[in-house]
Each structure stands twice: as structure tokens, then as C-alpha cells.
C-alpha positions in Angstrom: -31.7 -39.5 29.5 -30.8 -36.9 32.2 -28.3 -34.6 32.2 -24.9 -35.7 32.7 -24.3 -34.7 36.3 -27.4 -37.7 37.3 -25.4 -40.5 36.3 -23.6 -40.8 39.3 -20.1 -40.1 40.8 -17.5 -38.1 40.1 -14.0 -39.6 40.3 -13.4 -36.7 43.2 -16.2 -37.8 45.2 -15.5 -41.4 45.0 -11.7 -40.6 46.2 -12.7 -38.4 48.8 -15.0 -41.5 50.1 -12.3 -43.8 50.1 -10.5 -41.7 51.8 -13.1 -41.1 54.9 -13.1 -44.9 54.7 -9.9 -45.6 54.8 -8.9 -43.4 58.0 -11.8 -45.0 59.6 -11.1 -48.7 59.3 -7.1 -47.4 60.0 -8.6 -46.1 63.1 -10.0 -49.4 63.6 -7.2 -51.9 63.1 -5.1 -49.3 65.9 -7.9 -49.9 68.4 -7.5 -53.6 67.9 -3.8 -53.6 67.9 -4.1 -52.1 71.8 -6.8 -54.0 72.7 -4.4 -57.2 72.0 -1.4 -56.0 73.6 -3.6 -54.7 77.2 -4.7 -58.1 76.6 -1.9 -59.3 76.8 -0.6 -57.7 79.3 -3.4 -58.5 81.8 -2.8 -61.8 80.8 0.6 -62.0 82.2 -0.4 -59.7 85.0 -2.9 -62.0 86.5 -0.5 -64.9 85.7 1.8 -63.4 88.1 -0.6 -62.4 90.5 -1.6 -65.8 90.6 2.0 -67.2 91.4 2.5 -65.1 93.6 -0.8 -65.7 95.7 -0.2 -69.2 95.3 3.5 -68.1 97.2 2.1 -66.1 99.9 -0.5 -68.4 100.9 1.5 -71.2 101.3 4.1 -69.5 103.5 1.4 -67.8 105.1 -0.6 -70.9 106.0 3.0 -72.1 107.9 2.5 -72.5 111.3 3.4 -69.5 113.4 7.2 -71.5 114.8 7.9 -72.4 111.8 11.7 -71.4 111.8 11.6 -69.0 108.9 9.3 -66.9 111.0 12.2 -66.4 113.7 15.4 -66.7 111.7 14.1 -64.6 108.0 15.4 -65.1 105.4 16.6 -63.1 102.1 15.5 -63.8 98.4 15.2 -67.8 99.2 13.9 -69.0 95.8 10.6 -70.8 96.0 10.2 -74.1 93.9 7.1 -73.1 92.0 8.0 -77.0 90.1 8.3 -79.4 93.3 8.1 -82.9 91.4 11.0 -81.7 88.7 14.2 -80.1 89.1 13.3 -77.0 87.6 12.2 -74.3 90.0 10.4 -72.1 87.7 7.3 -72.8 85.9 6.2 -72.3 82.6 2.8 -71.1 82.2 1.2 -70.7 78.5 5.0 -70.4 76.7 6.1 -67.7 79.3 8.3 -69.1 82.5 8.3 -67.7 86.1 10.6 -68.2 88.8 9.4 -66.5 92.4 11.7 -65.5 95.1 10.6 -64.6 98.8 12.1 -63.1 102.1 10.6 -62.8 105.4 11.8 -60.4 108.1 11.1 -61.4 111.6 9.6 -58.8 114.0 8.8 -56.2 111.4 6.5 -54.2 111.3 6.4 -55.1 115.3 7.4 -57.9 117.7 5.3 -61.1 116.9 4.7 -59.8 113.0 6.6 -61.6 110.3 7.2 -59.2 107.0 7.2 -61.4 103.9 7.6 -60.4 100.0 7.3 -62.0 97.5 8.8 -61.4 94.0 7.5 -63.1 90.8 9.9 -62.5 87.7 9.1 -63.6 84.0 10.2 -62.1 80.6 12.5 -59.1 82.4 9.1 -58.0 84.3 9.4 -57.7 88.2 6.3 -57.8 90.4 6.7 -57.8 94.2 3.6 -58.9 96.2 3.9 -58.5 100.1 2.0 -59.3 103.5 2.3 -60.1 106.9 1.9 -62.7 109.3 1.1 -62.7 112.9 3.8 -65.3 114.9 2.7 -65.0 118.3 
């Protein structure tokens, strides 16, 4: 037999390890915790960017008389749901409604100005472009 400091730990040693280990793993499980929520957040992000393209394009692909062009007009909500009543749609759980305006002759003559806004959950995003009329 050896002496008795070769047996092994100490009690001391053995909490001091635990508690290296400890901040490291809580260091961890905080890393994961954001990397959830940004993922999250893209997730609805891109959701909304994707309405909202979907928005645009459609009004942009309108032909160039198309009386919206001349007229405008001023947070018009866009059916995002044509076959049912609803005018929102619900993507994974979460439900967006989109409303769009388009000002005539803005920037310049024969340029139509159009936004639109995608709401969902309290969040706002406002997506824009413009469209040549002439």
C-alpha cells in the first residue's frame, strides 16, 4: 500500500471539478436556448418574407392599366386565403394577414410606389417596390 494521498481524490478536488463542469454544460444549455429562439425567429422572418414576395409579385405582375396603378390605393387588405372567407393565412400555427398600398406617379410620372405590410403575432414587416406604368 501507498501512502494515503495515492488513493485518489480529495472531496475538494472532486467539488471543484464539478464545478468547472457544471458552468460549462450551463454555458451550453444558454447557447442552445439562443440558438432556438434566432431559429425561431428566422423562421417567421422568412415566413413573412415569403408572403410578402408572394404579394408584390402578384400586383407587380398586373398589367401596367390596371386601375390600381392610376387611382392608388391605401392599406387595401390582400386575401392571402382566396377559396375561404378568411383573408389571413395560417402558416405552421402562426396567422398572417398582409395589407398593400400603391401610390401612382411616385417616385416619378409613369412609376407606381407599392408597399406591402405583412403582420403576424404583433410583428410588422413592410416590404416595398416599384413598378413602371408607362
Amino acid at each position: 500500500m501507498g501512502e494515503r494521498g495515492d488513493w485518489g481524490y480529495t472531496l475538494v478536488e472532486l467539488l471543484i471539478a464539478m464545478s468547472i463542469l457544471s458552468v460549462g454544460i450551463l454555458g451550453v444549455a444558454t447557447m442552445m436556448t439562443t440558438g432556438i429562439l434566432s431559429g425561431r425567429l428566422a423562421h417567421m422572418v422568412a415566413a413573412e418574407s415569403s408572403v410578402a414576395v408572394s404579394v408584390l409579385e402578384e400586383i407587380m405582375s398586373r398589367d401596367g392599366s390596371d386601375p390600381v396603378f392610376s387611382t392608388g390605393v391605401d392599406n387595401a387588405v390582400y386575401d392571402l386565403d382566396p377559396p375561404s372567407a378568411e383573408t389571413g393565412l395560417v402558416v405552421q400555427g402562426r396567422r398572417y394577414s398582409a395589407v398593400y398600398s400603391v401610390v401612382p406617379n411616385s417616385p416619378v410620372t409613369g412609376v407606381a410606389s407599392i408597399e406591402v405590410v405583412v403582420t403576424s403575432s404583433g410583428r410588422m414587416a413592410r416590404y416595398s417596390s416599384l413598378k413602371s406604368v408607362l
